[in-house]
C-alpha positions in Angstrom: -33.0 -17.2 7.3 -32.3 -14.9 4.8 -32.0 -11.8 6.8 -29.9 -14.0 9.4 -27.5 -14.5 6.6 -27.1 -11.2 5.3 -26.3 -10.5 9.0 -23.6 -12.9 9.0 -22.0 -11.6 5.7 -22.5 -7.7 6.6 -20.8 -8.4 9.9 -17.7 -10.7 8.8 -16.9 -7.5 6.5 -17.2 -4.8 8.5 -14.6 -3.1 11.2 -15.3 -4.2 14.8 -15.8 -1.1 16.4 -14.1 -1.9 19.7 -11.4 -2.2 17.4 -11.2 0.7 15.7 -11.4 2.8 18.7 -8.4 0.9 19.9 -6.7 2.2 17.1 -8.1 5.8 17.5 -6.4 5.4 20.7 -3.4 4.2 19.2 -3.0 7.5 16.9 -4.4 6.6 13.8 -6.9 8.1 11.6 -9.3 6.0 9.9 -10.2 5.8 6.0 -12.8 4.2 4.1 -14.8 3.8 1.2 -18.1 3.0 0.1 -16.7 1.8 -2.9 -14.7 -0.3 -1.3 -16.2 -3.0 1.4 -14.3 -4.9 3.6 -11.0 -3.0 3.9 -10.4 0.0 6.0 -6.7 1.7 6.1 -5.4 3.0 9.5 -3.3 6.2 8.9 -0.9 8.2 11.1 2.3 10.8 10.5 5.3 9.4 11.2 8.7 10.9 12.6 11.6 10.3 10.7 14.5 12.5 9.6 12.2 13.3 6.3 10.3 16.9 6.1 7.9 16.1 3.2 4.4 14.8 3.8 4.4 11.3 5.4 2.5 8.4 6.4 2.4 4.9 7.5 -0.4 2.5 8.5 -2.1 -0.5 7.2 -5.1 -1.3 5.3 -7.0 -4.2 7.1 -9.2 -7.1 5.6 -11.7 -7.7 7.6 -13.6 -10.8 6.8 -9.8 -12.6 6.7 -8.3 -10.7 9.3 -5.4 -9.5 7.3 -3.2 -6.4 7.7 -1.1 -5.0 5.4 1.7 -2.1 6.1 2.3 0.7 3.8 4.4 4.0 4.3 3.9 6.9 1.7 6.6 9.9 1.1 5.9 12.6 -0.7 8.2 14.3 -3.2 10.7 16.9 -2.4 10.5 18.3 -5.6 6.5 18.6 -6.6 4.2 16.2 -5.2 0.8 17.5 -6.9 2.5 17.1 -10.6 5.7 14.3 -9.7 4.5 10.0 -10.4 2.6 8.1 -7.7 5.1 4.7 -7.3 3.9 1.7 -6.0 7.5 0.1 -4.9 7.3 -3.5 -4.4 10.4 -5.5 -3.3 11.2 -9.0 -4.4 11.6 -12.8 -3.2 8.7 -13.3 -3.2 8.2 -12.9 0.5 10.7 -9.7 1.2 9.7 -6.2 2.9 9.3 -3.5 0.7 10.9 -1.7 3.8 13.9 -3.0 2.8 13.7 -0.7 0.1 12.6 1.9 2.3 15.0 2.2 5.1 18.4 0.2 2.8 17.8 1.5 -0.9 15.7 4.5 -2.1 13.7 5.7 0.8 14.2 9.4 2.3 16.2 8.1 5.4 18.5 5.3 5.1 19.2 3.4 8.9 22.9 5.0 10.0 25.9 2.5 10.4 25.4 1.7 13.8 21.8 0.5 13.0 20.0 3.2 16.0 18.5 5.8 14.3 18.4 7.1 10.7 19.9 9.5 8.5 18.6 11.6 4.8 19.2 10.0 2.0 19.9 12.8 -0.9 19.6 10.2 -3.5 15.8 8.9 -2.6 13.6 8.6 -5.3 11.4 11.3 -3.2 13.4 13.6 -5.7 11.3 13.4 -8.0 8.3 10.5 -7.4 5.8 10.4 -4.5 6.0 6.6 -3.4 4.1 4.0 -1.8 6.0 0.9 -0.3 3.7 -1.9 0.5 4.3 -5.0 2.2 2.7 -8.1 0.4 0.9 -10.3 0.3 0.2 -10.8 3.8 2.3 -11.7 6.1 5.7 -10.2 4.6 7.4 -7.8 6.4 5.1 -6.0 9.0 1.8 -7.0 7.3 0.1 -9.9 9.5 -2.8 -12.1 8.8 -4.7 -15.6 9.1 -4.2 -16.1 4.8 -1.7 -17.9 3.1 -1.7 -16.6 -0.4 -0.3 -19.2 -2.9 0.3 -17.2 -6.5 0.4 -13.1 -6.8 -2.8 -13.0 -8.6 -4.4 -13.2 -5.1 -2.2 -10.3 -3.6 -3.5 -8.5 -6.3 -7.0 -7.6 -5.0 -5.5 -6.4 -1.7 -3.5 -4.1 -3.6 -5.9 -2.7 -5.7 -8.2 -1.9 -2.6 -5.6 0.0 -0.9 -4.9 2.0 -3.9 -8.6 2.5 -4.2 -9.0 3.7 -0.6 -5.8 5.9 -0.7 -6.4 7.7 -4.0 -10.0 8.1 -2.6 -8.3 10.3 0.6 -5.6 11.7 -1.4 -7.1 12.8 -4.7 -4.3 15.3 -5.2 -2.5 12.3 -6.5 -5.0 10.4 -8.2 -4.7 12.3 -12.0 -0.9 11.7 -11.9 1.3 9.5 -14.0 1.6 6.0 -12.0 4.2 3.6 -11.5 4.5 -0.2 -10.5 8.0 -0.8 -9.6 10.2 -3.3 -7.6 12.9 -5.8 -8.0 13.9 -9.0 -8.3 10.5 -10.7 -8.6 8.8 -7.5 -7.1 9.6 -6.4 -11.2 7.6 -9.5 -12.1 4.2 -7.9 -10.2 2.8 -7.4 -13.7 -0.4 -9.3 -12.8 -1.3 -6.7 -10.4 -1.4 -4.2 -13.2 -4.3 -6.0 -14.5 -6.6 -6.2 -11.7 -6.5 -2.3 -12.1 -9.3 -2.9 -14.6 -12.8 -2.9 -14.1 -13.1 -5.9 -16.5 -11.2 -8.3 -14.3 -13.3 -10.1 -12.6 -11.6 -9.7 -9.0 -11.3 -6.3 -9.9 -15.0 -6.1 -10.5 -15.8 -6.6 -6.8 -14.6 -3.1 -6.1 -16.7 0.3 -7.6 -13.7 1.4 -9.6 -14.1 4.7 -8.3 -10.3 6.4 -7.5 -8.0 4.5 -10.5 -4.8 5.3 -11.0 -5.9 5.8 -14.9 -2.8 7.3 -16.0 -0.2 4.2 -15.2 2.7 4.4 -17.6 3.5 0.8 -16.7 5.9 -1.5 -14.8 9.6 -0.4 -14.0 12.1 -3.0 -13.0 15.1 -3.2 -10.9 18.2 -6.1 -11.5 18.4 -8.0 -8.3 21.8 -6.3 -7.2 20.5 -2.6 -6.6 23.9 -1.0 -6.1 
C-alpha cells in the first residue's frame, strides 16, 4: 500500500512525458529543477521588434494542471550588472502583458493594433524584467485552480523564480525588484514566501533566491 501510494504522489507531480514531447515539438525547451518538484517551465525565443535576449513560455504545475505565462527582456543597457524585475499588473485579475505590449515593455502594439513597434522609453533601459501572469488563469496562464487570496499565487511565483534563476544564474546575484500597479503594487506577500522560513516557502530547496531584493516598487493606477 505504501509503495502504491508513493506511486500515486510521484506521478500526480511529475511531467507526462507524451506531453513534454508535444511541447518539444512545439519549439520549446524544457527547464527543471531538482530543487524544485512539481513545476517545469517551457521556454522558447520569441520574435518581436526587440534585439536583446528574449523569452516567453510558461511554468506548469503539474499535480493541479496549471500553466502560468511569463516573457523575459533583457536590458539594453547591461543585463549581467542592471535589476532582475518581477512586473506584476493590477486588478487583481489583469495581464501583466498589458504592461508588456501598452506600458513599459520593448515593443508597444502600433495604432492599427497588427503588429508592433520599439518602444525607446521601456524599462529594458536599464532593468532586465520578468512579466508574469497570475495567479492562474489571468491573462494567458490556464488551469483547473481557483486561487481565492495572493498568499496562494505566492508559491507559484516563487517556483518559477526558483527554476529561472536556476537556468539563468547570470542574473541571480543582481539587485531584485517586485513591481506592479494598482493592486499588482500591493504583491507584498509574495515577497515573503521568498524565505526559507515560510512555511510554503519551505516546500521548495531554496536553492537559486533572488537574495539581493531591494524591495517592492509601486505604480499609481493611471500609468501615463
Amino acid at each position: 500500500m505504501a509503495c502504491l501510494l508513493t506511486a500515486v504522489t510521484e506521478s500526480a507531480i511529475s511531467p507526462n512525458l507524451s506531453l513534454l514531447q508535444r511541447y518539444k515539438a512545439q519549439g520549446y525547451r524544457i527547464l527543471s529543477s531538482k530543487n524544485v518538484q512539481g513545476y517545469t517551465v517551457r521556454i522558447k525565443r520569441p520574435d518581436s521588434c526587440e534585439d536583446t535576449i528574449q523569452y516567453s513560455g510558461y511554468i506548469d504545475k503539474y499535480d493541479t494542471d496549471d500553466h502560468f505565462f511569463f516573457y523575459f527582456t533583457a536590458s539594453r543597457s547591461n543585463p549581467q550588472k542592471d535589476p532582475l524585475v518581477l512586473w506584476l499588473n493590477g486588478g487583481p485579475g489583469c495581464s501583466s502583458m498589458m504592461g508588456l505590449w501598452m506600458e513599459l515593455g520593448p515593443c508597444l502594439v502600433n495604432e492599427d493594433g497588427n503588429g508592433t513597434k520599439r518602444n525607446p522609453y521601456s524599462w529594458n533601459n536599464a532593468a532586465n524584467i520578468l512579466f508574469l501572469d497570475q495567479p492562474v488563469n489571468v491573462g494567458y496562464s490556464y488551469g483547473k485552480s481557483k486561487v481565492k487570496n495572493t498568499q496562494e499565487s505566492a508559491i507559484d511565483v516563487y517556483a518559477f523564480l526558483q527554476l529561472f534563476l536556476d537556468e539563468y544564474k547570470e542574473y541571480a546575484s543582481n539587485p531584485f525588484h517586485i513591481a506592479g500597479e494598482s493592486y499588482g503594487k500591493g504583491n507584498n506577500s509574495i515577497r515573503p514566501s521568498f524565505s526559507s522560513s515560510d512555511p510554503q516557502a519551505a516546500t521548495i530547496s531554496p536553492h537559486f533566491l533572488p537574495r539581493s531584493s531591494k524591495g517592492i516598487e509601486g505604480r499609481p493606477r493611471k500609468v501615463w
